[in-house]
Each structure stands twice: as structure tokens, then as C-alpha cells.
Backbone as a chain_set.jsonl record, in Angstrom:
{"seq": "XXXXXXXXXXXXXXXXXXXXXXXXXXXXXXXXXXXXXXXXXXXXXXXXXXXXXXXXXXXXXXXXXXXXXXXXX", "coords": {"N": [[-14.48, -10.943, -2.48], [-15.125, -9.324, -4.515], [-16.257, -6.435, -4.958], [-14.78, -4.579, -4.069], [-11.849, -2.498, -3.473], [-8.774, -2.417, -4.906], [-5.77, -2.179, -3.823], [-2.791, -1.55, -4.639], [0.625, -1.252, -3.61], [3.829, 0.006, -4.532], [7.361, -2.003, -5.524], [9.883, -0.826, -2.918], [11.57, 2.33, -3.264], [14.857, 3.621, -3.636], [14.934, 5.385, -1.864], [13.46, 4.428, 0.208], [10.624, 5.263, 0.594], [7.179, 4.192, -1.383], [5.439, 4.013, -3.914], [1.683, 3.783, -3.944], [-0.955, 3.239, -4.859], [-4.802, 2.896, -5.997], [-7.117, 1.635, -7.339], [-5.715, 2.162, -9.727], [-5.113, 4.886, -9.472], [-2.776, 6.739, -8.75], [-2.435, 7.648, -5.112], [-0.088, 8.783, -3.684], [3.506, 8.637, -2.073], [4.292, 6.381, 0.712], [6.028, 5.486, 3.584], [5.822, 4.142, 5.317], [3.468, 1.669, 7.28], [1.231, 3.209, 8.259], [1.296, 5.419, 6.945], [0.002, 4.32, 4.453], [-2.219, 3.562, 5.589], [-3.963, 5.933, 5.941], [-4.023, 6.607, 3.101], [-5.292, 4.836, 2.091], [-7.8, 5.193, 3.689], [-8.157, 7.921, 2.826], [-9.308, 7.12, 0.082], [-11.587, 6.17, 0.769], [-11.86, 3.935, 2.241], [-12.167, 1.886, 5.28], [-9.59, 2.221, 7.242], [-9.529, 1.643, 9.905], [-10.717, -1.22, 10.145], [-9.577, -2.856, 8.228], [-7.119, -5.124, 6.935], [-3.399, -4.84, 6.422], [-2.586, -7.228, 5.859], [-4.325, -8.46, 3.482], [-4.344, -10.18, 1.268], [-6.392, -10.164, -0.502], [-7.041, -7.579, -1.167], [-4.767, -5.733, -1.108], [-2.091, -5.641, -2.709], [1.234, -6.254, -2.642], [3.92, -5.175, -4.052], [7.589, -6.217, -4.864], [8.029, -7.151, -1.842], [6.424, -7.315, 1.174], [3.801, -5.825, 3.821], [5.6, -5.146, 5.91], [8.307, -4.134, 4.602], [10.36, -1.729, 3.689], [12.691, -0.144, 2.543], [14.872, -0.811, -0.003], [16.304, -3.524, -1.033], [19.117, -4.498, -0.309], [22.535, -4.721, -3.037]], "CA": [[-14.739, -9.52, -2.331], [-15.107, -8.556, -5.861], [-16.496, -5.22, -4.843], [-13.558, -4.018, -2.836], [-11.249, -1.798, -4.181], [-7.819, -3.007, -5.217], [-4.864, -1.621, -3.453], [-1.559, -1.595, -5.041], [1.96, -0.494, -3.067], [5.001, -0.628, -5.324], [8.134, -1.672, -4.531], [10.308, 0.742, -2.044], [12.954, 3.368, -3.952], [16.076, 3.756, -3.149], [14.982, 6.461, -0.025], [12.324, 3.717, 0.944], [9.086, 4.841, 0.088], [6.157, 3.454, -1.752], [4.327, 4.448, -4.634], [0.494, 3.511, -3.533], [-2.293, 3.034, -6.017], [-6.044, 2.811, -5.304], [-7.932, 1.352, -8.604], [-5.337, 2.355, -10.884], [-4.838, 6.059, -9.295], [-2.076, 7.107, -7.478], [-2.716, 8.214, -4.002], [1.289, 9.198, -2.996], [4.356, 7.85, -1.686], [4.535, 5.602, 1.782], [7.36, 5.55, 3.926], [5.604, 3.276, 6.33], [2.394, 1.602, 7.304], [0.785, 4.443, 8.521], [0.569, 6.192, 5.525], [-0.867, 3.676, 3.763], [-3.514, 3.198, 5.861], [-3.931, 7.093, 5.775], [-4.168, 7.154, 1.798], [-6.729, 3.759, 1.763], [-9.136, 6.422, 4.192], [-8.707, 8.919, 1.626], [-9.764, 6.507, -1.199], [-12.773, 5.896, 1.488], [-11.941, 2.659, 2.678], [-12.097, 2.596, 6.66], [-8.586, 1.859, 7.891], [-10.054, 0.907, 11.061], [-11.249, -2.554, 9.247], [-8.684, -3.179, 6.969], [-5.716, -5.447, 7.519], [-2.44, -4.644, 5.401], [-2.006, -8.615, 4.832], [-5.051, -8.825, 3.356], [-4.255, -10.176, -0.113], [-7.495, -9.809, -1.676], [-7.238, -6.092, -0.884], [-3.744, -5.626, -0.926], [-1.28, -6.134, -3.985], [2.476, -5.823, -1.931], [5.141, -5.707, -4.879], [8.678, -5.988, -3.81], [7.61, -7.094, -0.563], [5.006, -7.204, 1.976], [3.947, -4.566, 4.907], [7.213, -5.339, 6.536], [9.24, -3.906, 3.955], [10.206, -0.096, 3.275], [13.761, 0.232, 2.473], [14.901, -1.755, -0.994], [17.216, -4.209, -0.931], [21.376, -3.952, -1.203], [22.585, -4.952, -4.291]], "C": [[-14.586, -8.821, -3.679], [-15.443, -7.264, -6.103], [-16.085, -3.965, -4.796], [-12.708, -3.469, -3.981], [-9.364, -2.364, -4.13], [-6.645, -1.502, -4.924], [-3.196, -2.188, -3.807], [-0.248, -1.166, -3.981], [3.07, -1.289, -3.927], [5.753, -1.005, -4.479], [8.562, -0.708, -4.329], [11.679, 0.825, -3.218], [13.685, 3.334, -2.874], [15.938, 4.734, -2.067], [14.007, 5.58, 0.423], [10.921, 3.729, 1.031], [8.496, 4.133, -1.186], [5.294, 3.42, -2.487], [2.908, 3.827, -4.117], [-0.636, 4.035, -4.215], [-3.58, 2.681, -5.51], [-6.487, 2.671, -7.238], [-7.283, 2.204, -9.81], [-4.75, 3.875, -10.823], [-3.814, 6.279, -8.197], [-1.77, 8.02, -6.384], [-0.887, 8.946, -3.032], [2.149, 8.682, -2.953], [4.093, 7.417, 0.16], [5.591, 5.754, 2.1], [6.942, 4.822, 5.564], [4.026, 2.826, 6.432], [1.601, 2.067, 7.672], [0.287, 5.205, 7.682], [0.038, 5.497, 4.675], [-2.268, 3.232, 4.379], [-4.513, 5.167, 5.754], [-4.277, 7.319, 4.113], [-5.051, 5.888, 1.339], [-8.119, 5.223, 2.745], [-9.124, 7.12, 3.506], [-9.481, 8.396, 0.523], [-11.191, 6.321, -0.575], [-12.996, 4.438, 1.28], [-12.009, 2.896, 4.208], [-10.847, 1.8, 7.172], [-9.154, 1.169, 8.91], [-10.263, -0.651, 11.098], [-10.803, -3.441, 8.522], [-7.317, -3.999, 7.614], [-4.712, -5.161, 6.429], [-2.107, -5.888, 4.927], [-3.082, -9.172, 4.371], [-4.908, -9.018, 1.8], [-5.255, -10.23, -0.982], [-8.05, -7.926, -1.654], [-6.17, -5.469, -1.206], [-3.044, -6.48, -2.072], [0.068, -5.455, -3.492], [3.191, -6.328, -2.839], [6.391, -5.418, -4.356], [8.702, -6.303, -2.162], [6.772, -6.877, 0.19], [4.752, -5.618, 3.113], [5.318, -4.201, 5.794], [8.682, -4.442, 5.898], [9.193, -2.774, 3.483], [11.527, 0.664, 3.085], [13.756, -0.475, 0.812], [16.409, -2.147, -0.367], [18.899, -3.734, -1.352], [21.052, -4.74, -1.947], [23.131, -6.832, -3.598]], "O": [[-13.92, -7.793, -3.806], [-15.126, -6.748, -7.175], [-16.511, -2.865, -5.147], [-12.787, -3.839, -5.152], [-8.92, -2.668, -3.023], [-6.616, -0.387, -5.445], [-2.621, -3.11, -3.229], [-0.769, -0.216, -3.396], [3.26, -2.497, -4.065], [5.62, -0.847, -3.265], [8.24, 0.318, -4.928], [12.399, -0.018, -3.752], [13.442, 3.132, -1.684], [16.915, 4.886, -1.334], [13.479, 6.128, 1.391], [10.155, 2.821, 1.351], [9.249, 3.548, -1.965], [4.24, 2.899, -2.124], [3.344, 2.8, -3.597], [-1.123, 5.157, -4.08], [-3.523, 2.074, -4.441], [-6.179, 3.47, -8.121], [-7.945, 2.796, -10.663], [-4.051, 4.277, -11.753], [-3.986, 6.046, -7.0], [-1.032, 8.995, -6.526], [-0.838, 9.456, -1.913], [2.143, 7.836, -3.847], [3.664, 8.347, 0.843], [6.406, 6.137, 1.26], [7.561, 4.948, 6.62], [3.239, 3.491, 5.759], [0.64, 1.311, 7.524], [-0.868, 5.624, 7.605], [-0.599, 6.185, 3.877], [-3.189, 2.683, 3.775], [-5.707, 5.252, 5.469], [-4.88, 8.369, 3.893], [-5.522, 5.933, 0.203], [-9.028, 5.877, 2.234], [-10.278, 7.353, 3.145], [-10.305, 9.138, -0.011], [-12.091, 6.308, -1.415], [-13.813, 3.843, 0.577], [-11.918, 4.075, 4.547], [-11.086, 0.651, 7.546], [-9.269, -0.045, 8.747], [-9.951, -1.264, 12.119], [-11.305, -4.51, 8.177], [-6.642, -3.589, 8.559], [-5.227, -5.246, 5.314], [-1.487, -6.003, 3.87], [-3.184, -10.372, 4.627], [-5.307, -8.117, 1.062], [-5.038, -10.34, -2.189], [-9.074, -7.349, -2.019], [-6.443, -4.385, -1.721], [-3.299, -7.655, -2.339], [0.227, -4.266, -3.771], [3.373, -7.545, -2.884], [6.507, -4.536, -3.506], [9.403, -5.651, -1.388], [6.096, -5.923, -0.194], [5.454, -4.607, 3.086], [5.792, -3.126, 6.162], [9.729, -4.189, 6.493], [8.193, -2.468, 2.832], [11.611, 1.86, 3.364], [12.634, -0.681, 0.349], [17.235, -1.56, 0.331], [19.503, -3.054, -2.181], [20.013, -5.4, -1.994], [23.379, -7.736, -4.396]]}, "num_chains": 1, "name": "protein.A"}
């Protein structure tokens, strides 16, 4: 899918959200998977279509969809 637009989510801060990048631009913070599918439809991707473990779409640092807190020390 070389076409497709490259979706970033950092890892989660210390309150748990998510910085979330779209081709290098950043679309907000996350604080669950919801809003990330919410700020891929803004970039005009169609949520509807999209899976969050889709690693050729999806670049999950710190952790995958699962993850939205950061780790204890």
C-alpha cells in the first residue's frame, strides 16, 4: 500500500494520551481508540475500513492500540 497514508501514534504521557500524526502533521492528542479513528477521518481516511493493527498503516510507538496509560517506573 505505498499510496496510503502513514499514521503515526506516539507513545502515551504521563495523563495517557497520544500524540497522533498523519504524514508528518499532527492531528491531536488520543486518549483512546476512538479518537484516533476520529482524527484518521479528518485526515480523510474512512475509519469505517481501517483496522488500528494494521501495520502498514499504523506506526504504534510505545505500544500498540491496547495501550493508553505509560508504564510505572
Amino acid at each position: 500500500m505505498a499510496d496510503q497514508r502513514r499514521v503515526v501514534v506516539q507513545p502515551p504521557s504521563p495523563n495517557g494520551g497520544r500524540r497522533v500524526r498523519v504524514d508528518g502533521e499532527t492531528l491531536g492528542v488520543a486518549h483512546g481508540p476512538e479518537d484516533v479513528k476520529e482524527f484518521v477521518r479528518r485526515a480523510g481516511l474512512a475509519p469505517d475500513t481501517i483496522r488500528l493493527d494494521d501495520a502498514e498503516l499504523f506506526e504504534w510507538q510505545g505500544g500498540g492500540p491496547g495501550v493508553w496509560a505509560e508504564s510505572p517506573p
